[in-house]
C-alpha positions as CSV (number, residue, x, y, z in Angstrom):
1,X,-21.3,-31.2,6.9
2,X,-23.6,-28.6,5.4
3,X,-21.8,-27.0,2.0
4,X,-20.2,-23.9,2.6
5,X,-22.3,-21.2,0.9
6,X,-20.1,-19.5,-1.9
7,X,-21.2,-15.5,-1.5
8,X,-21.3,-13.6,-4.9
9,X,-19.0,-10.8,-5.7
10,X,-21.4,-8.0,-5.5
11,X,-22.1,-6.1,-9.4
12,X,-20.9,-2.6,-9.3
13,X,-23.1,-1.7,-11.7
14,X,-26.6,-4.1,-12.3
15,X,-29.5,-3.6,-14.5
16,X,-28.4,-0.5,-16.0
17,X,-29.6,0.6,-19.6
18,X,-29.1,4.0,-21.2
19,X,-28.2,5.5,-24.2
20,X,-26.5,8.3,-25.0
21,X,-26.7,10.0,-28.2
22,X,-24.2,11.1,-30.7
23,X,-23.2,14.8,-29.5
24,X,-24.6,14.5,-26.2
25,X,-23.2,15.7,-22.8
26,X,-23.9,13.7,-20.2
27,X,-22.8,13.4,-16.6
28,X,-22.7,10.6,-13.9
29,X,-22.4,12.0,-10.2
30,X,-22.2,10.2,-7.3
31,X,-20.6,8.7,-4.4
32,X,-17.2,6.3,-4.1
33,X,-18.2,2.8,-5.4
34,X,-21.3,4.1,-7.2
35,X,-20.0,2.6,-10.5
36,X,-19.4,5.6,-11.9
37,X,-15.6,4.5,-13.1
38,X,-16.8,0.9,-14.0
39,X,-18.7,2.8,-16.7
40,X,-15.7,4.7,-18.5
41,X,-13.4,1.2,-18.1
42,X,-16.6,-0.7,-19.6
43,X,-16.8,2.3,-22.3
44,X,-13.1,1.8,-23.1
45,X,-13.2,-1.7,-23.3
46,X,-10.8,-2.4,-19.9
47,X,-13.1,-5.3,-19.2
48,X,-16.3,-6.4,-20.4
49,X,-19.9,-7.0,-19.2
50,X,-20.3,-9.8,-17.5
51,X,-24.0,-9.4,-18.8
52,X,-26.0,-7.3,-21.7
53,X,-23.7,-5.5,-24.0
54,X,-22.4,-2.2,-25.1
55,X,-23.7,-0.8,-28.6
56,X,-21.7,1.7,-30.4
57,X,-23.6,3.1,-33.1
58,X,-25.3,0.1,-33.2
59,X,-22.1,-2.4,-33.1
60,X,-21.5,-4.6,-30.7
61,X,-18.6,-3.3,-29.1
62,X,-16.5,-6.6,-28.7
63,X,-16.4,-6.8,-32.5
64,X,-14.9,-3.2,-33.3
65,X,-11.1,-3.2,-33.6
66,X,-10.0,-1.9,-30.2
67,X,-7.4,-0.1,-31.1
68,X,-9.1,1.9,-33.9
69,X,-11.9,2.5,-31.5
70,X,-10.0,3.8,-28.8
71,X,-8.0,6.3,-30.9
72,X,-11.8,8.1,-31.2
73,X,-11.7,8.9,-27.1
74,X,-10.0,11.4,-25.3
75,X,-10.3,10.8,-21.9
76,X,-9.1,13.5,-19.8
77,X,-8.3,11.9,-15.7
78,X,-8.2,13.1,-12.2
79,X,-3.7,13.3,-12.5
80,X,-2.4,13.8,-16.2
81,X,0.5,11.9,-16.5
82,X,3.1,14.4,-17.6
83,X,6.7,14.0,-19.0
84,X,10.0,16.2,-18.3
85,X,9.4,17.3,-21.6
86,X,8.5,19.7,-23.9
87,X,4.8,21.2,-23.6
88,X,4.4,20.2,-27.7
89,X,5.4,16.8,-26.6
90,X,3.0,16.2,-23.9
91,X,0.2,17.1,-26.3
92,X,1.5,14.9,-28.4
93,X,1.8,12.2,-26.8
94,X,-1.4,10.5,-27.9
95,X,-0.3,10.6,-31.0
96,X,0.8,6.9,-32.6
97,X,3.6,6.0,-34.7
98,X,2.6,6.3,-38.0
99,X,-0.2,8.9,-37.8
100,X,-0.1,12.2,-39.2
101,X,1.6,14.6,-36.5
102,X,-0.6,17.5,-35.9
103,X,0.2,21.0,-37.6
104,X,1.6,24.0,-35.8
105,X,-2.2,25.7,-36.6
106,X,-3.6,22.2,-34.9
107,X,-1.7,22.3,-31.9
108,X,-2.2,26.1,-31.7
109,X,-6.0,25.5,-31.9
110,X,-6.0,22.7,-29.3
111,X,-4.4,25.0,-26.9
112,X,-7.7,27.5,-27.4
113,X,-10.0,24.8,-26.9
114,X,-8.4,24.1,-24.2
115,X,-7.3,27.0,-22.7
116,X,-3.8,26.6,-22.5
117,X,-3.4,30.2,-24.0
118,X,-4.4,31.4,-20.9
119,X,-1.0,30.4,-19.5
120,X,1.1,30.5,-22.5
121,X,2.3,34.0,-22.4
122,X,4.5,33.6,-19.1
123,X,6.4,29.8,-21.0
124,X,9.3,30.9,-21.7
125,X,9.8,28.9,-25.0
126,X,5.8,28.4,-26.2
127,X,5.3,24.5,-27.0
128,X,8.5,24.3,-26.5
129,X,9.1,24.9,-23.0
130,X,11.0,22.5,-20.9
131,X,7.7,21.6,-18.3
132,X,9.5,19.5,-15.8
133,X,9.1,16.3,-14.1
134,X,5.5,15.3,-13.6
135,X,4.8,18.9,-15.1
136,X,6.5,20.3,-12.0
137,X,6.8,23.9,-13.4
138,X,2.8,23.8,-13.8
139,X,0.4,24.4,-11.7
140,X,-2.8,22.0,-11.3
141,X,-5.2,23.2,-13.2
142,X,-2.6,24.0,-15.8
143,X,-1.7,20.4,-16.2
144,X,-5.2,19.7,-16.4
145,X,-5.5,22.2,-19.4
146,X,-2.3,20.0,-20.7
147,X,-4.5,16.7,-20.5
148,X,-7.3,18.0,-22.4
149,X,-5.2,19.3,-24.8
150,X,-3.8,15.9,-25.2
151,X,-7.1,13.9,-25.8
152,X,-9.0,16.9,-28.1
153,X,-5.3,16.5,-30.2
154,X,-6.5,13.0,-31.4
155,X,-9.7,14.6,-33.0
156,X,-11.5,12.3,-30.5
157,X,-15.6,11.5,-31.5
158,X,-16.1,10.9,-27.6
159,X,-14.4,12.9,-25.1
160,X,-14.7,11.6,-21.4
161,X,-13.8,13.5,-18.1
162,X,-12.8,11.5,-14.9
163,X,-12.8,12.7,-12.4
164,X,-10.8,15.7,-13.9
165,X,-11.4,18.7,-11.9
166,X,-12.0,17.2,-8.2
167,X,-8.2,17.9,-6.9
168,X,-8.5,21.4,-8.2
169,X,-9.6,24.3,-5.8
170,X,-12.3,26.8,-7.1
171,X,-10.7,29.1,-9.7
172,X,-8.9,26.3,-11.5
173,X,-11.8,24.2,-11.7
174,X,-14.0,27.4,-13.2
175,X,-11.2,27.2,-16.0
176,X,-11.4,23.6,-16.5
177,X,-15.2,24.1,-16.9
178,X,-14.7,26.6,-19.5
179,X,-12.1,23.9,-21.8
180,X,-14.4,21.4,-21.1
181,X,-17.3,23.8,-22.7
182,X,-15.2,24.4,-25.2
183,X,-13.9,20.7,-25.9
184,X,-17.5,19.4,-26.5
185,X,-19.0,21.1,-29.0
186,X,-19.5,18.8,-31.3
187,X,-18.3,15.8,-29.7
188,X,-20.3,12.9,-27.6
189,X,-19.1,14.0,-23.9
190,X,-19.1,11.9,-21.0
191,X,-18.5,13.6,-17.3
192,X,-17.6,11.3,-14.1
193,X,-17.8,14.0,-10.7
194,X,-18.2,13.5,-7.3
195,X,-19.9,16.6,-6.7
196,X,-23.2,17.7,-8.8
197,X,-21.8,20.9,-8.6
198,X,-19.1,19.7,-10.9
């Protein structure tokens, strides 16, 4: 009997070489199952290549210490995890045991860049308002603004956006454009979108 051809899993990504610069802001746009995800889980280290390698200012990225590496990204997703919590500690929640907790001034300056004063005026108790389950008392785009607060808290080098404004309708995605403006000056900034509007 003839052998029973074994079929390759196809690559999602293959033959792909860029480079993005320190400070840069770049996007990848396209379609479900373009690869566009397997490059932020291959940027954070959630699996490797299974070919070439990723160089991070010029180090392989296999031999940095993962978890000191990972503490310099924010990455900002399509649904923000949120806790029935305090707003102060859902912005904090990136935070590690045993790093310095931010300053009052900090988190105040975290929710400019990330427009969170926009809304802050109608919480009843400031960072420490009660948000609810899931961030129930918030609305989308606000929780959103709460998960970009969270990754620009760390003082992250690269910031990367996934998908985070595609379950948002016009106006809240105009406001997530303006934190996100404000969120990478200054920092290496990776976008993931559907839409090249986005």
């Amino acid at each position: 009997e003839p052998e029973e051809e074994v079929k390759e899993t196809p690559s999602a990504l293959a033959g792909v070489s860029l480079t993005i610069e320190p400070g840069q802001k770049v996007a990848f746009v396209g379609h479900s199952g373009a690869g566009k995800s397997t490059i932020t889980h291959l940027m954070l280290r959630a699996y490797d290549p299974t070919n070439g390698q990723i160089i991070i200012d010029g180090v392989d990225l296999k031999e940095l210490q993962l978890r000191s590496y990972r503490g310099q990204i924010g990455l900002v997703e399509q649904h923000v995890g949120l806790f029935d919590n305090t707003l102060k500690y859902n912005i904090l929640f990136g935070i590690k045991e045993g790093e310095k907790i931010p300053t009052d001034a900090e988190l105040e300056r975290v929710a400019k860049l990330s427009c969170i004063d926009k809304f802050y005026s109608r919480l009843e108790r400031g960072f420490e308002t009660t948000i609810g389950e899931k961030g129930v008392k918030l609305s989308g785009g606000e929780r959103q603004r709460v998960g970009i607060a969270r990754a620009l808290i760390k003082a992250p080098s690269i910031l990367i956006f996934d998908e985070a404004t595609s379950s948002l309708d016009t106006e809240n995605e105009a406001l997530i454009h303006q934190a996100i403006e404000k969120a990478a000056k200054g920092r290496t900034t990776v976008l993931i979108a559907h839409r090249l509007s986005t």
